[in-house]
C-alpha positions in Angstrom: -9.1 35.0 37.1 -7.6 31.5 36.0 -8.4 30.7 32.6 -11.3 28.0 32.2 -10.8 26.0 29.0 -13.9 23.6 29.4 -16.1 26.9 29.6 -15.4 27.8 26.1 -15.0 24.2 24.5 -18.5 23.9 25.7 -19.9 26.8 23.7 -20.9 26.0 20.3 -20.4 29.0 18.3 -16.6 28.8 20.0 -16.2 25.3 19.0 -17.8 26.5 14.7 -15.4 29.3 15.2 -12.4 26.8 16.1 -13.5 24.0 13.2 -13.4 27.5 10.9 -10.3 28.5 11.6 -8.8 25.3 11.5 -10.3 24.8 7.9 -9.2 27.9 6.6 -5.5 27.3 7.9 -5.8 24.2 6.3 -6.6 25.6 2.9 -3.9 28.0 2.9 -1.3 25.1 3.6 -3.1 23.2 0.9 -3.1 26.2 -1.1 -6.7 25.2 -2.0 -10.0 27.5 -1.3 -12.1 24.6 -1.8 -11.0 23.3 1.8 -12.7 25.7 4.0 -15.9 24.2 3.5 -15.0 20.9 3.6 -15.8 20.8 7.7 -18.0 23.9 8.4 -20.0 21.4 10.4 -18.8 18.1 11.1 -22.1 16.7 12.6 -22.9 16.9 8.7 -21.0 13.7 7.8 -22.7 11.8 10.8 -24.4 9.7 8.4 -24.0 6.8 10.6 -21.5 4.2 9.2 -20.2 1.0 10.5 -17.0 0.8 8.7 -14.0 3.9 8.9 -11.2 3.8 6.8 -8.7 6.0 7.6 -5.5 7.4 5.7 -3.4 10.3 7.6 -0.7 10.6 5.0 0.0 13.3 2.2 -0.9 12.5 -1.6 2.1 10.7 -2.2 1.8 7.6 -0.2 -2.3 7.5 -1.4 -1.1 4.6 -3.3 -1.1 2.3 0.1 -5.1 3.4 0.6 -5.7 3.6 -3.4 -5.1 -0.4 -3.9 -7.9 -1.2 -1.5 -10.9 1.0 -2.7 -12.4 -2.0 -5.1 -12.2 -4.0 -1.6 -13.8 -1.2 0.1 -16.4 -0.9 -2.4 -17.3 -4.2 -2.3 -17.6 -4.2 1.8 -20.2 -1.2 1.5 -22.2 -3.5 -0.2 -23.4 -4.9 3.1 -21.7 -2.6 5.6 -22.0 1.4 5.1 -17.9 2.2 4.5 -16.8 6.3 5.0 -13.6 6.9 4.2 -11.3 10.1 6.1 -8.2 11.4 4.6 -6.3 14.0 7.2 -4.8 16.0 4.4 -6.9 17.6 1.6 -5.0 17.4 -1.6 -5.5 13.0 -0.8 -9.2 13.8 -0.3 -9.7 15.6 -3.7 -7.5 12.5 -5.1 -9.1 9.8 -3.5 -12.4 11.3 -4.5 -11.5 10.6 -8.1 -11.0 7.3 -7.7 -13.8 5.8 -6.1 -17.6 6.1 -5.3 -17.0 6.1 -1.2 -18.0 9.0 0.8 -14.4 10.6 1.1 -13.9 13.3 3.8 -11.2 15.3 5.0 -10.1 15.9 9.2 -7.4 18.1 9.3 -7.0 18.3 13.3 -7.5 16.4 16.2 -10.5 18.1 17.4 -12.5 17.5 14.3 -11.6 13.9 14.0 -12.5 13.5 17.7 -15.9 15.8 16.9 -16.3 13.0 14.0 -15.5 9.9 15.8 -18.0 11.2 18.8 -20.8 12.1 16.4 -20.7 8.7 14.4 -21.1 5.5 15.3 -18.0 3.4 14.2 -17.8 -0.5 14.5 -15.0 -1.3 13.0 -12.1 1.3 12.0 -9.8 0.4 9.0 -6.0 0.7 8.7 -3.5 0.3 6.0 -0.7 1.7 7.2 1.8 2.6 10.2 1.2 6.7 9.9 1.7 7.9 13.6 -1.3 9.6 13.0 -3.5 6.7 13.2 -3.3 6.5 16.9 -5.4 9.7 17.3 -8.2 7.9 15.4 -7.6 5.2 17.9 -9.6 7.1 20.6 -12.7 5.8 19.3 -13.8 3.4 22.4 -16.4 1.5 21.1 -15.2 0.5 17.5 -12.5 -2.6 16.6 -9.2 -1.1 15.2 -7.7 -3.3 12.2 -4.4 -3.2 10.9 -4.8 -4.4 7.6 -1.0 -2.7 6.0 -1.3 -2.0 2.0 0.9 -4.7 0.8 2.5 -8.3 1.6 6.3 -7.8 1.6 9.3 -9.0 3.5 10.7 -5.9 4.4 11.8 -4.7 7.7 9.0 -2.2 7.9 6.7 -4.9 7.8 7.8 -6.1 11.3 6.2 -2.7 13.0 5.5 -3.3 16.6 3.3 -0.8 16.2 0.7 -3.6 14.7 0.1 -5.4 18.0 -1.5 -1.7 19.0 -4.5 -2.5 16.9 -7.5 -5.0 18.5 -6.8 -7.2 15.2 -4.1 -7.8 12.5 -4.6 -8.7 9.3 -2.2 -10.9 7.5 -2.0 -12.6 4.2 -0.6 -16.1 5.5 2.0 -17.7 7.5 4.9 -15.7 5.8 4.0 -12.6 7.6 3.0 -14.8 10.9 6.5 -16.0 10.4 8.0 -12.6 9.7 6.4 -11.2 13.1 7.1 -13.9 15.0 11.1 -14.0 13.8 11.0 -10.4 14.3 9.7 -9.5 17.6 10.3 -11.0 21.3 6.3 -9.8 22.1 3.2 -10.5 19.9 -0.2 -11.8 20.5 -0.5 -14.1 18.2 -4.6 -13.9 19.1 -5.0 -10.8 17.2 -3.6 -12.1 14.1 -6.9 -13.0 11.4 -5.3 -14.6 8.0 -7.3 -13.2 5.4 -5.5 -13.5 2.1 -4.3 -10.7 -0.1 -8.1 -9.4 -1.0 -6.8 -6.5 -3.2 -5.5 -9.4 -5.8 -9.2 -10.8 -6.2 -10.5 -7.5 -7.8 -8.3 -5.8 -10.2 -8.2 -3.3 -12.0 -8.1 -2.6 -16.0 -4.7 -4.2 -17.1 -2.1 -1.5 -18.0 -2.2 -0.7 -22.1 0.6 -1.7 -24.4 1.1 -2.5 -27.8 -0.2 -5.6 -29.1 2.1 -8.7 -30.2 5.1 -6.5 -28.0 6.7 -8.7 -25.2 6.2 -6.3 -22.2 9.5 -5.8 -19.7 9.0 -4.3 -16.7 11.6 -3.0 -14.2 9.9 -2.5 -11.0 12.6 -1.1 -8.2 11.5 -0.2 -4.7 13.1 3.0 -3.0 16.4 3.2 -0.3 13.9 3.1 2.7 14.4 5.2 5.6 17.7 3.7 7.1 20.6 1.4 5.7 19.0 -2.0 7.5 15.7 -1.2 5.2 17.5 -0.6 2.1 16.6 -2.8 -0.6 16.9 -0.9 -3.7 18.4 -2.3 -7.0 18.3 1.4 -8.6 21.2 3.2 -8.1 23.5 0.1 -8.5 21.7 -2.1 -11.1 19.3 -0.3 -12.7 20.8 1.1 -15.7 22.3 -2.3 -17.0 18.5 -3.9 -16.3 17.3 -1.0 -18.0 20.2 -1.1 -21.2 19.3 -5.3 -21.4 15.7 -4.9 -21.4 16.2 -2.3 -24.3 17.9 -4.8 -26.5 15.5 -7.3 -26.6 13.6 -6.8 -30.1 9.8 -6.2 -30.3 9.3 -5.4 -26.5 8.0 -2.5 -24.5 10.0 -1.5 -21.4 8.1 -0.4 -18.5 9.6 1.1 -15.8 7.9 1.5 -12.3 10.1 2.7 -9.5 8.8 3.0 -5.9 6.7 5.8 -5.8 9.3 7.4 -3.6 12.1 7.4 -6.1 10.0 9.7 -7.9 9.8 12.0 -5.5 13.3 11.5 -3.8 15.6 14.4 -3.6 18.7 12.0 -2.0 21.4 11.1 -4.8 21.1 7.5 -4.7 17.5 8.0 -6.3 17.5 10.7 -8.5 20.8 10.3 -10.5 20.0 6.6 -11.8 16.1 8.1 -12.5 17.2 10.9 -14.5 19.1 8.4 -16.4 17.1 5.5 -16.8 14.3 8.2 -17.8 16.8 9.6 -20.7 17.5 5.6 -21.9 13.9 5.5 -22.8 13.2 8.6 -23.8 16.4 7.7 -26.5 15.1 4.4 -27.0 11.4 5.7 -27.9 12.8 8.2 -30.5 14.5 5.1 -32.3 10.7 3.2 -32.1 7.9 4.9 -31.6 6.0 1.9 -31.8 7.8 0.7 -28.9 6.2 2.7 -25.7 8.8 2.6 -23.4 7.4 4.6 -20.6 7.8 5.4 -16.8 4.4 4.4 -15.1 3.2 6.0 -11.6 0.3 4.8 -9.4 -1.0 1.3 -8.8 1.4 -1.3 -10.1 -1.2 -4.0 -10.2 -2.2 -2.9 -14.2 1.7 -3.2 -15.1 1.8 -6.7 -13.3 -1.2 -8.2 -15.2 0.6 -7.7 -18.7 4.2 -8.2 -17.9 6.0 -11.0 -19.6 8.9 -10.3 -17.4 9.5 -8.2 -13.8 12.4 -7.5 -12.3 12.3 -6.0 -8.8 13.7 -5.9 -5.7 12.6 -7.2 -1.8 8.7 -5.6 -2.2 5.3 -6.3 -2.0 5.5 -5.9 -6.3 7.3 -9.2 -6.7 5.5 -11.4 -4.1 2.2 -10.1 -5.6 3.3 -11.1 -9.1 4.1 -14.6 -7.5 0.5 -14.4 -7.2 -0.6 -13.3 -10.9 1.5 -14.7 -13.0 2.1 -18.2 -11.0 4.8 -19.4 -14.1 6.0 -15.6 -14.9 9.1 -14.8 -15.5 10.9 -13.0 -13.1 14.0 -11.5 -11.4 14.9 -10.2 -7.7 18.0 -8.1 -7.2 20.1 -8.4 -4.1 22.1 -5.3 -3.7 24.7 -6.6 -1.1 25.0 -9.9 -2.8 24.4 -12.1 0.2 22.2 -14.8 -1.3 22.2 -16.7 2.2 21.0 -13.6 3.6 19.1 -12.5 1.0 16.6 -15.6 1.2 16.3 -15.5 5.0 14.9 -11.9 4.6 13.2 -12.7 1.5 11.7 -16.5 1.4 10.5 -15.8 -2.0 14.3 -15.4 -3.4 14.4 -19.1 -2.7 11.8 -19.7 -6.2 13.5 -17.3 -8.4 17.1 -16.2 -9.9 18.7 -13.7 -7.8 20.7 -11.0 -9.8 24.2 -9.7 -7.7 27.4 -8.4 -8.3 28.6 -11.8 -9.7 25.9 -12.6 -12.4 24.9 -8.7 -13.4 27.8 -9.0 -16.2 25.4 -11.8 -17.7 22.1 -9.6 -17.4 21.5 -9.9 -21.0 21.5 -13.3 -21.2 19.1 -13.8 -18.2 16.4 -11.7 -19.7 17.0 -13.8 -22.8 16.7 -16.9 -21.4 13.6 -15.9 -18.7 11.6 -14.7 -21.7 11.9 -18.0 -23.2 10.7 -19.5 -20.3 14.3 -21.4 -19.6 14.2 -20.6 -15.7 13.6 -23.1 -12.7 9.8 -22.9 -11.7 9.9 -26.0 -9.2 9.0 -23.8 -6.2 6.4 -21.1 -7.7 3.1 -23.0 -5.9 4.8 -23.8 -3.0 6.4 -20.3 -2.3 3.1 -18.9 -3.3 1.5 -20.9 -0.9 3.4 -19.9 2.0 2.4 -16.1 1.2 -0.9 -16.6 0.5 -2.3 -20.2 1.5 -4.1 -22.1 -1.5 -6.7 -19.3 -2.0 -8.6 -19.2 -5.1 -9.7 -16.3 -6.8 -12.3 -14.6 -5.0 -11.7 -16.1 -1.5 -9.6 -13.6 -0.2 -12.0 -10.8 -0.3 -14.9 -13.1 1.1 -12.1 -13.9 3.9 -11.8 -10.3 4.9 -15.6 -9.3 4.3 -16.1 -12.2 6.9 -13.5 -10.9 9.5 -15.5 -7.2 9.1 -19.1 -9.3 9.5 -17.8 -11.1 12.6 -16.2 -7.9 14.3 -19.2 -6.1 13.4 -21.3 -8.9 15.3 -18.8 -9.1 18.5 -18.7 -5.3 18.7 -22.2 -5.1 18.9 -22.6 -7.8 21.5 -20.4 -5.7 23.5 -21.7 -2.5 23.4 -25.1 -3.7 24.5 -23.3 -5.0 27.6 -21.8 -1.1 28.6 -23.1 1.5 29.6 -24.6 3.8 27.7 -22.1 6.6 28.2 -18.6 6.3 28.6 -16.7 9.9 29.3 
């Protein structure tokens, strides 16, 4: 006798059996009792939201959903928000860190189970995790790539954007990036909406008082030599030794969360040692502070006097912040004609390369005395963001939600009621 699947996916104490089984495999890999009962019966959670935001990646990329909670928060105030994580450990994290229903889906069937049992309008994205696509078989909800950051890297270029019903971008820099980038877009999809995760900030990051505050904020190798922008393994000691000498400052040091957690050479050997400098430099000043920071950089950007980075989302969001700030980008192949066609903001700011890095002291000297060109802050800014005020940008996206929401509805009340 053949096998008939659909006879036993159609029994229910088969299917509380599977969701049980899948849990408790699930808490072995996360090594976590606490799991298995996170799904004994998915129809539980059917609390009926509009709004899903979803995360499928491990605890150390949370940071990309982490920066968007306040925004979140804010949208449940008029549209009921539930957040799914697809790996427990970012659940129990998450959790910590905001007042949103948090759940965890650790297979396909439950998230399916979930997504069949609810009643989704509009389903949030703010990544490219290939896992995203299974959440994607909700039929009757809007899918929104929103991404976790505005940057000029390649990785912002994903085709994988255009999947989504809309895109969410911060202004005509990333319409520009896309459209340099890719022979196909739809340019229809594409809602400018700001950067709403800069209108409501967290508690600045606390340092000394009266200490000028130095932060070196490097991004990681990326993933393949084309998206390698990293100042770290060839820069970041020197930055690290200048910043060190200037008197009556704290040195803050936040690397790409995935430098921490590298295990490739080019990360770990110039971590270690820039790690040891302040460690050194801390024993000679206590006072002082020096310190490695993890999580959301947007704390450390609010008090630094002066950044240095590399091509991320860290230095066009301090463009933002600090509109007359003080601040450094490091080019690692020392191709400045290059290095401001990939990166328009290099244009506004003093580029550190092989030529110049022998002068590093001096720059930090002179930046923190506010001896540096700012003739093309706004109008860079500008171009990243469009002349939003404070506040806008999260009225901008909580609009684009509102509308969706409105639209989606409309359209469902044309179907039918059932679609299999």
């Amino acid at each position: 006798m053949a096998f008939n699947s659909r006879r036993f996916d159609s029994n229910p104490w088969y299917l509380r059996l599977r969701r049980m089984a899948g849990a408790a495999y699930h808490a072995w890999i996360a090594n976590d009792p606490e799991a298995i009962n996170e799904f004994k019966d998915v129809k539980n959670n059917s609390l009926n939201f509009e709004v899903l935001a979803y995360f499928g990646d491990d605890i150390s990329r949370s940071y990309q959903l982490q920066q968007w909670l306040p925004v979140f928060e804010e949208l449940n105030k008029t549209h009921k928000v539930q957040i799914i994580c697809r790996q427990y450990p970012t659940t129990k994290h998450i959790r910590k860190l905001t007042s949103l229903p948090v759940n965890s889906v650790y297979d396909f069937f439950t998230l399916t189970t979930l997504i069949e049992s609810n009643n989704y309008k509009v389903i949030l994205y703010v990544n490219n995790s290939f896992t995203n696509f299974q959440s994607m078989a909700a039929k009757r909800a809007f899918h929104v790539h929103l991404n976790h950051g505005e940057s000029d890297k390649m990785s912002m270029t994903s085709r994988q954007m255009y999947a989504y019903d809309v895109v969410a971008v911060a202004g005509q820099a990333a319409k520009d990036r896309l459209a340099n980038a890719l022979i196909v877009k739809d340019e229809n999809k594409e809602i400018v909406i700001g950067r709403p995760q800069l209108d409501l900030l967290s508690k600045p990051f606390d340092v000394p008082t009266g200490r000028k505050v130095l932060v070196y904020a490097p991004t990681w190798h990326g993933d393949q030599e084309a998206n390698n922008y990293t100042s770290v393994d060839i820069y970041g000691e020197k930055i690290i030794d200048a910043m060190l000498k200037v008197p009556n400052a704290t040195v803050l040091y936040k690397p790409h969360p995935k430098i921490v957690a590298a295990k490739a050479l080019i990360a770990t050997k110039p971590h270690k040692a820039i790690l040891e400098k302040l460690e050194n430099a801390n024993s000679k000043d206590k006072e002082a502070k020096h310190q490695l920071v993890t999580g959301d950089p947007m704390p450390v950007l609010q008090v630094a006097d002066l950044l240095v980075s590399d091509v991320s989302a860290v230095t066009i969001d301090y463009l933002y912040l600090k509109p007359n700030g003080a601040m450094l980008m490091c080019d690692r192949r020392s191709d400045t004609k290059l290095f401001n066609q990939v990166a328009p903001v290099s244009k506004a700011v003093t580029i550190i390369n092989k030529e110049n890095i022998i002068n590093i002291d001096q720059l930090i000297v002179d930046h923190l005395a506010g001896n540096f060109d700012r003739s093309r802050y706004q109008e860079l800014r500008n171009y990243y963001f469009g002349d939003t005020k404070p506040g806008e940008s999260v009225k901008r996206f909580i609009d684009m939600v509102d509308s969706l929401i409105k639209k989606r509805d409309q359209r469902v009340a044309q179907m039918p009621t059932v679609i299999n």
